[in-house]
C-alpha positions as CSV (number, residue, x, y, z in Angstrom):
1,X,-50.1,46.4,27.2
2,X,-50.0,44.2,24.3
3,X,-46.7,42.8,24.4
4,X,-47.2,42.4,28.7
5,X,-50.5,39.8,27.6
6,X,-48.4,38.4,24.7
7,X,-45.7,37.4,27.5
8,X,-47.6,36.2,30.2
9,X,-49.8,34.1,27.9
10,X,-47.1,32.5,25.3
11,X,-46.7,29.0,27.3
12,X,-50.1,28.2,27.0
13,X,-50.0,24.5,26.3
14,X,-53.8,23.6,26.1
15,X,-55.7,20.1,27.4
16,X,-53.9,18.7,24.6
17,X,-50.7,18.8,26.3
18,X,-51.7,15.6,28.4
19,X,-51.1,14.1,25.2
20,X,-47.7,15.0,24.8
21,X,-44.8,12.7,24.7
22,X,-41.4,14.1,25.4
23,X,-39.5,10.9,26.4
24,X,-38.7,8.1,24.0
25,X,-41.4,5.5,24.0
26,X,-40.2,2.1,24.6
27,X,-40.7,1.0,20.5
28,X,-38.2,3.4,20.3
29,X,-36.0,2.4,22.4
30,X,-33.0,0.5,21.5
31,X,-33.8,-3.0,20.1
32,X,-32.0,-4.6,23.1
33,X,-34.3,-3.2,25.5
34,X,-31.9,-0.9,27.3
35,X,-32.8,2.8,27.7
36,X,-31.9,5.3,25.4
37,X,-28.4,7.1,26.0
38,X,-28.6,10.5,27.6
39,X,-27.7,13.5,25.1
40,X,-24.9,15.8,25.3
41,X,-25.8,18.6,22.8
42,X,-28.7,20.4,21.4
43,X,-29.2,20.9,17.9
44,X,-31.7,23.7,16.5
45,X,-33.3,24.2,13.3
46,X,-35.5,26.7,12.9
47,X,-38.6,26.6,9.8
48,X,-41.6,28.4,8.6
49,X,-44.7,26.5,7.5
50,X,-47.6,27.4,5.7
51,X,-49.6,23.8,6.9
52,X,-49.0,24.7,10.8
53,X,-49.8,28.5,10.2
54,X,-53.1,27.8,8.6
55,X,-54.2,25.8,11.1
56,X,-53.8,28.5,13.1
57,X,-55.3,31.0,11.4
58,X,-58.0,28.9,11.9
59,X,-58.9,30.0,15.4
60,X,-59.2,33.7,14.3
61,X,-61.3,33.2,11.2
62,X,-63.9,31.0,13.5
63,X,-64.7,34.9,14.6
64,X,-63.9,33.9,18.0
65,X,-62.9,37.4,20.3
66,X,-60.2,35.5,22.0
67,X,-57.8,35.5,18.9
68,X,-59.7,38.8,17.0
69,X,-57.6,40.8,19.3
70,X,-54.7,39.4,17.6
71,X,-55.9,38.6,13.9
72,X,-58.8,40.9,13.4
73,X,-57.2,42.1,10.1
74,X,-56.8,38.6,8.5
75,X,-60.1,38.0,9.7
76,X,-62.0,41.5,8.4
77,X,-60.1,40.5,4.8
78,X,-61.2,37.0,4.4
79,X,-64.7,36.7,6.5
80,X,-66.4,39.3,4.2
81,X,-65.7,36.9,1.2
82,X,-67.1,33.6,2.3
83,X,-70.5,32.1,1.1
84,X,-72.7,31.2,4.1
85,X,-71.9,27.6,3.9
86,X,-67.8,28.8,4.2
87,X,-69.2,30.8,7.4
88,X,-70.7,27.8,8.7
89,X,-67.6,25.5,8.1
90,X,-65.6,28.0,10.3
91,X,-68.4,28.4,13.0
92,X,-68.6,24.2,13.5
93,X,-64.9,24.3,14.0
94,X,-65.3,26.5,17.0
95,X,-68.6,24.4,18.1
96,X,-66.8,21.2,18.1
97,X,-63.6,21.5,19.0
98,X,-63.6,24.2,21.4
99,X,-67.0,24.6,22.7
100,X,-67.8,20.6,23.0
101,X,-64.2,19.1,23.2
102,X,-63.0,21.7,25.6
103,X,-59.7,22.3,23.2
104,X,-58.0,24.8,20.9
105,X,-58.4,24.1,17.4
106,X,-54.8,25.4,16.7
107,X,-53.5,22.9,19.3
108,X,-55.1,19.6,18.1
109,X,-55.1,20.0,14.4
110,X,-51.4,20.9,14.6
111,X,-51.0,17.8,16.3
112,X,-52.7,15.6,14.0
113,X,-51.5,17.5,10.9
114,X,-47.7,16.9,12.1
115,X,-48.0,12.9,11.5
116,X,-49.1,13.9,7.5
117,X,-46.4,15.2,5.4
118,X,-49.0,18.2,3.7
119,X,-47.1,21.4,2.4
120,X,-49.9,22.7,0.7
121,X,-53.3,23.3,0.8
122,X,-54.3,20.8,-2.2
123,X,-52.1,18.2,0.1
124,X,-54.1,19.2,3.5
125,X,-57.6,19.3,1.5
126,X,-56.4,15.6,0.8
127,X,-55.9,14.6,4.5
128,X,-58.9,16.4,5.8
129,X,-61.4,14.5,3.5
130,X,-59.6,10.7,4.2
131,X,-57.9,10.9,7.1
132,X,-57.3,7.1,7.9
133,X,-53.3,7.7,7.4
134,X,-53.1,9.9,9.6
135,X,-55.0,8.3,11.9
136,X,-52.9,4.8,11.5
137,X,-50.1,7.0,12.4
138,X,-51.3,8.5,15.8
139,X,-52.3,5.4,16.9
140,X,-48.8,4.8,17.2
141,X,-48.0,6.9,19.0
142,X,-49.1,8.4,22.7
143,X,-50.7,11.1,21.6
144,X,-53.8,9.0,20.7
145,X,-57.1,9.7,22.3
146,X,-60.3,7.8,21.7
147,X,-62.3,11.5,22.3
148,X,-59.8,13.5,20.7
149,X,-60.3,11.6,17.8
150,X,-63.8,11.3,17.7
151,X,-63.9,15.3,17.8
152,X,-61.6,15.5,14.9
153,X,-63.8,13.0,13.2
154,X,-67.0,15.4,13.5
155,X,-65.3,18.6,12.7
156,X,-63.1,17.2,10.0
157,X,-65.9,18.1,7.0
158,X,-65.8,21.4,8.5
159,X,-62.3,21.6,8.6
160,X,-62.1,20.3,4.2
161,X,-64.6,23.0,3.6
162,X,-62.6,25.8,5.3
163,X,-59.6,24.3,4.0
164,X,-61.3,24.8,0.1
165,X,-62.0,28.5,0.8
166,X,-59.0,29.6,2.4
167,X,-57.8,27.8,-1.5
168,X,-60.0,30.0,-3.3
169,X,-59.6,33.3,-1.8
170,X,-55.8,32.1,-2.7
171,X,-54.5,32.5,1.2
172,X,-51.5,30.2,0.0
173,X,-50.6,33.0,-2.4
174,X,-51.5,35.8,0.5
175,X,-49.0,34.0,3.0
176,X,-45.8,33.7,0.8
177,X,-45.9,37.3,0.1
178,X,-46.8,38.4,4.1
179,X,-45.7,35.5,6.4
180,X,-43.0,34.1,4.9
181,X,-40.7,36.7,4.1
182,X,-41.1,38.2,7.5
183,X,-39.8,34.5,8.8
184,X,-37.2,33.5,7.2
185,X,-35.7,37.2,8.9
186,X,-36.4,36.1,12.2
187,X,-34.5,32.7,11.4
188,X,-31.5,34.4,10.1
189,X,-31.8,36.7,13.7
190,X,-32.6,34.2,16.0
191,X,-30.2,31.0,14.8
192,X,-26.6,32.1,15.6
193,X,-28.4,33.0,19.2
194,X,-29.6,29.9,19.9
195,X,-27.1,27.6,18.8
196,X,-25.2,28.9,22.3
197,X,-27.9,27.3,24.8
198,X,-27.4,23.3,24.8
199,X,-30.7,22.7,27.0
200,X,-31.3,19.1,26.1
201,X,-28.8,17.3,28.7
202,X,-30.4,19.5,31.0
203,X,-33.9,19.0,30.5
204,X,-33.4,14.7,30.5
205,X,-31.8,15.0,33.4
206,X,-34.9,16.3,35.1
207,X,-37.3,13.9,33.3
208,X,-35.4,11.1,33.9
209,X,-34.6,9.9,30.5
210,X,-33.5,10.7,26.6
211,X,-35.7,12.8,24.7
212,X,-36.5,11.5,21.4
213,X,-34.1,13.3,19.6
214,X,-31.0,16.0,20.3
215,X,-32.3,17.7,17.1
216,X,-35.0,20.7,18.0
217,X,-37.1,21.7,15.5
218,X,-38.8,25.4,16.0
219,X,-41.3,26.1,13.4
220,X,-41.6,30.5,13.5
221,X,-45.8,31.2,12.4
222,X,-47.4,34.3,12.0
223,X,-50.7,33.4,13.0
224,X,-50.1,31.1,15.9
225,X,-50.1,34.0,18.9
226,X,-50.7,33.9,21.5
227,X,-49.8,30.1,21.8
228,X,-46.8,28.2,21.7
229,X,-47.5,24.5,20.9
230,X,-46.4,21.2,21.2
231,X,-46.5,18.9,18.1
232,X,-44.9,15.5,17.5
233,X,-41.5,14.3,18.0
234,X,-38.9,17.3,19.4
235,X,-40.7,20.1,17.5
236,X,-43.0,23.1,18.4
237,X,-44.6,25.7,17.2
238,X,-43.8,29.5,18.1
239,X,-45.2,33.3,16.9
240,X,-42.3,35.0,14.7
241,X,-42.8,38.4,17.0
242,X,-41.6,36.6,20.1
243,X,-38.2,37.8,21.6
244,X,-35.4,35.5,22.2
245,X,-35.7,34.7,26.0
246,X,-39.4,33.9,24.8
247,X,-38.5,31.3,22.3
248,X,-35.9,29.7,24.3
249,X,-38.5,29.4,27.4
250,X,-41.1,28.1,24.7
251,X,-38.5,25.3,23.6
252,X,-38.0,24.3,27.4
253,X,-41.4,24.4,27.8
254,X,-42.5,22.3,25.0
255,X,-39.6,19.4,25.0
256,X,-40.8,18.7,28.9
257,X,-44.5,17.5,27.8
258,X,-45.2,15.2,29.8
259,X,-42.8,14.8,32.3
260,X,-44.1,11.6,33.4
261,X,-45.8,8.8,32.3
262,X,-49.2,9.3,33.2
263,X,-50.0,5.4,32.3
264,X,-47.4,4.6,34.9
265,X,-49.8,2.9,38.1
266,X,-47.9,5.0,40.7
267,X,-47.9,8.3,38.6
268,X,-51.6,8.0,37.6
269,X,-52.5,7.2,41.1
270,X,-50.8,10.3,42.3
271,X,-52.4,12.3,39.5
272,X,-56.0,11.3,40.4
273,X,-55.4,11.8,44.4
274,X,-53.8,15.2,43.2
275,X,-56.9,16.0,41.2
276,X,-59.4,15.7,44.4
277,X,-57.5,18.7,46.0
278,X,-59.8,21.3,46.5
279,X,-57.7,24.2,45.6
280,X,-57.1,22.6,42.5
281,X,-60.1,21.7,41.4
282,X,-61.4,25.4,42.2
283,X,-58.4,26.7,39.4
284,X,-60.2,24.0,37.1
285,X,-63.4,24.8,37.6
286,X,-62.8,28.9,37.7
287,X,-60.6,30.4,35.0
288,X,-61.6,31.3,31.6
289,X,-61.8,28.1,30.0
290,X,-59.4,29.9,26.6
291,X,-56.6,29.8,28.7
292,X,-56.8,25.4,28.0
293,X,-56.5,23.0,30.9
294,X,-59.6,22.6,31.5
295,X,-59.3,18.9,33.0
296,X,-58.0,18.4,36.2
297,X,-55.0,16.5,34.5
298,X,-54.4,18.7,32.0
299,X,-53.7,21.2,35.1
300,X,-51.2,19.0,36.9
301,X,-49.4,18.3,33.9
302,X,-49.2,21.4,32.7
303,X,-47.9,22.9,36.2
304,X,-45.5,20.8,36.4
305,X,-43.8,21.6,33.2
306,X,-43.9,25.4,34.5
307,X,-42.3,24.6,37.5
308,X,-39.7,22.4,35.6
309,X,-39.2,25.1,33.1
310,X,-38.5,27.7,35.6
311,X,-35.9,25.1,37.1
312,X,-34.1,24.7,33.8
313,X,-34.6,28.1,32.4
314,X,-32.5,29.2,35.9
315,X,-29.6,27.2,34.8
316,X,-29.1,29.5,31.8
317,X,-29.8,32.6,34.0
318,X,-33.7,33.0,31.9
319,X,-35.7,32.0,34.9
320,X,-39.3,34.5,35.3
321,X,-39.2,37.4,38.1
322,X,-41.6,36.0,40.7
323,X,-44.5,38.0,39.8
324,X,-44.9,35.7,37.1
325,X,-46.8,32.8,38.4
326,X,-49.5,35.9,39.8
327,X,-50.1,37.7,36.4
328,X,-50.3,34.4,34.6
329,X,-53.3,33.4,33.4
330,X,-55.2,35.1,36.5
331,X,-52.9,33.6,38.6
332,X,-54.3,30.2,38.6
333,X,-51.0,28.4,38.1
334,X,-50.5,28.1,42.0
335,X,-49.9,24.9,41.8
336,X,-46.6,25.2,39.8
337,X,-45.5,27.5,42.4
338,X,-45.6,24.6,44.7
339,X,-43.6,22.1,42.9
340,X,-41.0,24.4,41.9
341,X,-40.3,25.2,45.2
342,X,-40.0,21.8,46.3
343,X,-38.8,19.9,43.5
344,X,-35.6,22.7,43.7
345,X,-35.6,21.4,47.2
346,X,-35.2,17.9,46.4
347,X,-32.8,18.2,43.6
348,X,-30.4,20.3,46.1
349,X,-30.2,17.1,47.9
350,X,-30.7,14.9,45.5
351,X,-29.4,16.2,42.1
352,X,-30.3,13.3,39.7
353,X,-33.8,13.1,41.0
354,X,-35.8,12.3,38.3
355,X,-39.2,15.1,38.6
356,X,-41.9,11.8,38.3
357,X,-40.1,10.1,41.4
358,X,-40.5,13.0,43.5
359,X,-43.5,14.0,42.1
360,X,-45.4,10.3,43.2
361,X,-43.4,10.4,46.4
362,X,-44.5,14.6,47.2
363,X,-48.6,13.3,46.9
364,X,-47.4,10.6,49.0
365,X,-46.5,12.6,51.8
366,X,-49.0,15.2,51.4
367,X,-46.4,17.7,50.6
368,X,-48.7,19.0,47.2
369,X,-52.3,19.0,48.9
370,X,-54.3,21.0,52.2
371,X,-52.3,23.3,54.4
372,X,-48.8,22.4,53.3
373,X,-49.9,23.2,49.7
374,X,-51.1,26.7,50.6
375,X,-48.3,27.7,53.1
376,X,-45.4,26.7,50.2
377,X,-47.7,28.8,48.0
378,X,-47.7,31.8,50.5
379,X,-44.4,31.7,51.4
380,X,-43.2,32.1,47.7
381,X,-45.0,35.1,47.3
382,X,-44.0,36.4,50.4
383,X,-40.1,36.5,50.2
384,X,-38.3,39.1,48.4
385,X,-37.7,38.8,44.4
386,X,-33.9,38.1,43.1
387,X,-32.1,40.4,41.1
388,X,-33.7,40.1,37.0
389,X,-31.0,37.7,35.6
């Protein structure tokens, strides 16, 4: 059933997500060095946007049968009306940055795009053929990577030459009159609902620090399904069809990204001992590589956020039946199940735990890796499911 995929698969957070940064950096901490104050309120504004919904359009119009089964109709409207060269544009896009790079093209041109200020497609044509602004800004930031950027570099011809035909078969025009309407409806229906869940407190509690704003920004595409993305600063991007509980988990999901610093000594050794385990690196190497994390840190990041989502979703009586973790992209997510059932553990004991001490002191003890790793695993499948909040 459509809408059963569409669930299971919306918190799909792709390799890019290792490059994620949910907790201030310290240049933006405060200027005597201290620690940004903890939050107390969450603040929600909710946006459509033609830049971040062309981008993902992007993945359909590459003719790739992942995202056909959800945009086969954009796709038989504009594909038809491309020259060969257009067709070729679309089909390097693929080539490069999924194919080669191992990525989503959604995912990491989102990411980029966010640092330029484009609202249109003259402005994005712009960025795509001199990109050096954009690329001042990310190196600033910690979502810089030396191979991300080099596959950007090599598909970003590709990427001003699709940009110039979706312009002249006037998809600008094409998405005010079906995408944008249809949005700004599902803003008016989802804000007075979400204004009621403050999840910020909650979800720097469990990373250990302030996020870098209060002030979440959900951008509501039409063409984004089935991810949900993370983009800079305390925004993401989310499909306009998704209910409310699948939003709200989607903005849980997103802020935690990463929820630890992975340039940390003791985290990154933990991540790389963590990476040798054999029943991780079998999910790595064994799922279909359009579901994303397709590194061996990608995967531990990206578990870990699952399993802290499911903590914090639980505190607003949204966490996911147990079944969830199985159906989930072919079940390879086992390793979330682990940490959520140990990290709930440790914070019954130890409530302001941050999750990246536990996490460097659970490899320690062997806790996440050989037989203990499988039994937590087995034994969470094998009790009984709570009552559906």
């Amino acid at each position: 059933m459509r809408f059963h995929v569409l669930v299971l698969r919306i918190f799909l957070c792709l390799a890019l997500c290792t490059l994620a940064s949910a907790i201030v950096p310290e240049a933006e901490r405060s200027q005597a060095g201290a620690p940004a104050a903890l939050h107390t309120a969450t603040l929600w504004d909710l946006k459509p946007s033609l830049k971040f919904d062309t981008l993902c359009l992007l993945n359909a119009l590459t003719g790739d049968p992942y995202y056909l089964r959800y945009y086969r109709a954009e796709y038989d409207r504009f594909s038809p009306q491309l020259t060969p060269a257009e067709r070729d544009a679309f089909l390097s896009l693929k080539r490069i940055l999924k194919d080669e790079a191992g990525g989503i093209i959604s995912a990491q041109l989102s990411l980029y795009f966010s640092l330029a200020e484009d609202e249109s497609l003259s402005e994005m044509i712009r960025t795509a053929r001199d990109s050096s602004e954009m690329r001042a800004a990310l190196l600033k930031t910690q979502y810089w990577s030396p191979g991300g950027w080099g596959a950007y570099e090599r598909a970003r011809p590709h990427l001003e030459t699709a940009l110039k035909a979706l312009q002249r078969l006037q998809f600008e025009s094409y998405w005010e009159k079906e995408a944008r309407p249809r949005i700004l409806k599902r803003i008016e229906e989802l804000r007075p609902t979400l204004a009621k869940y403050n999840i910020v407190p909650s979800i720097e509690r469990k990373l250990g620090g302030a996020l870098a704003s209060d002030h979440i920004t959900v951008y509501l595409l039409l063409y984004s399904e089935p991810h949900g993305i993370r983009i800079t600063g305390a925004r993401f991007l989310t499909h306009v069809s998704y209910p409310f509980g699948i939003v709200l988990h989607n903005a849980i999901h997103e802020m935690m990204h990463p929820p630890y610093d992975a340039k940390d000594p003791a985290v990154s050794a933990a991540i790389d001992r963590l990476a040798a385990e054999p029943l991780i690196k079998d999910k790595v190497e064994h799922h279909d590589a359009s579901f994303g994390y397709n590194s061996a840190h990608g995967y531990i990041e990206e578990d870990s956020v699952q399993a802290l989502e499911q903590i914090v979703s639980e505190e607003f009586d949204m966490g996911r039946p147990r079944t969830y973790w199985k159906q989930q992209d072919g079940g390879m997510h086992v390793l979330a199940v682990a940490m959520y059932v140990l990290y709930k553990g440790a914070l019954r004991d130890s409530p302001a735990l941050p999750f990246s001490q536990w996490f460097v002191s659970a490899v320690k003890s062997g806790s996440l890796s050989g037989a203990q790793l499988s039994q937590t695993i087995e034994q969470f499948y094998s009790a009984p499911s709570p009552p559906a909040p």
